[in-house]
N, C-alpha and C positions, 0 to 999 in steps of 0.2 A: 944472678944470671943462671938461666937454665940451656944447655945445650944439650938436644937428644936427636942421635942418628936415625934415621927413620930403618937405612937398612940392619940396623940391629932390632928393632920392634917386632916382638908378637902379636900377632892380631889374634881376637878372639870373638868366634860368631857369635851374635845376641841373638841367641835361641830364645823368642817369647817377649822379645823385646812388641811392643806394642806398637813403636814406630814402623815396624816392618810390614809392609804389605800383601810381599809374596819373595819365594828365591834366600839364597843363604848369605850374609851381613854379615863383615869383621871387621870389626872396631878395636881401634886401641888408643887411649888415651896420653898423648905426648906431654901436655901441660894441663892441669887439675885447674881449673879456673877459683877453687879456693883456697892453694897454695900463691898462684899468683896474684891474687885478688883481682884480676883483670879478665883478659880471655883466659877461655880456655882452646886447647886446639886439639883436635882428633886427627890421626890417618885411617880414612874409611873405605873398604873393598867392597865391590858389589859381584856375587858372582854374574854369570849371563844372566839378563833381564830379570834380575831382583830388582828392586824397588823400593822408598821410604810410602810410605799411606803421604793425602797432603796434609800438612800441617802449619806453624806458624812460628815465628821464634819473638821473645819481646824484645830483642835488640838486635842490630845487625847480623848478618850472617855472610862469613866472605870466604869459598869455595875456590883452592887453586887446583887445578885437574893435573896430575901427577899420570894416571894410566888410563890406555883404552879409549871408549866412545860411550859416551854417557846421554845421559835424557836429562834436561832442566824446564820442568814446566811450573806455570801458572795456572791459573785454573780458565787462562782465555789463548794462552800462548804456549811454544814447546820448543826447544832449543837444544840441537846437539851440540855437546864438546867435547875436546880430545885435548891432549897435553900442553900444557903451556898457557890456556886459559883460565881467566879468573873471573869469578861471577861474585857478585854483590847484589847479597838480596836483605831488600829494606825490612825493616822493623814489622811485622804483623804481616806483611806478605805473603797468602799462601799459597805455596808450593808444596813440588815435589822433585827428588834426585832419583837416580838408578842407573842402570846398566844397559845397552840397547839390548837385544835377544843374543845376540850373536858374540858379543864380548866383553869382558869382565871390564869393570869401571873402578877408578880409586883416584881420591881426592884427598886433601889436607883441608880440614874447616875449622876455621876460626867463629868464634862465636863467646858471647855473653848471653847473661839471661837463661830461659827456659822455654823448651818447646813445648808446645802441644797440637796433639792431634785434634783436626776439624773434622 
């Protein structure tokens, strides 16, 4: 069993991270998906209107929005959320997450597999 407080977590920007598109990203990893062998899950902050590039993941990806007003798009559609929603996004689907302009975004992601930028 793994239990971790999220309000105890450091976040730390991925300066160079290649997922990042534009704006400052802090990631902190809650569960290693190769300790659990299963998922793994991040708590991720976007500052004002940062942004991931779009990309793809090879297995589900399931986003619970924790803070703020965010941006979820596709590459035909674009979808705000704010706290308490939960987005699932299919296998190979690409998108994109981030922050609107105006206020910091943060989400808990679940995920298997490996992304990559399209």
């Amino acid at each position: 069993m793994i239990i971790v407080n999220t309000n105890d977590v450091k976040l730390a920007e991925n300066k160079g991270d290649v997922m990042v598109e534009k704006g400052s990203v802090y990631r902190s990893l809650l569960a290693d998906p190769n300790v659990t062998g299963g998922f793994g899950v991040a708590l991720v902050r976007f500052a004002p209107g940062a942004k991931l590039k779009f990309h793809t993941h090879t297995s589900e990806q399931i986003l619970y929005v924790t803070e703020g007003k965010g941006i979820i798009a596709t590459q035909k559609e674009e979808h705000v959320v704010t706290p308490g929603q939960v987005v699932i996004i299919p296998a190979g689907e690409v998108h994109t997450h981030g922050a609107t302009k105006d206020t910091p975004f943060s989400h808990v992601a679940f995920y298997q597999g490996q992304s990559q930028v399209v």
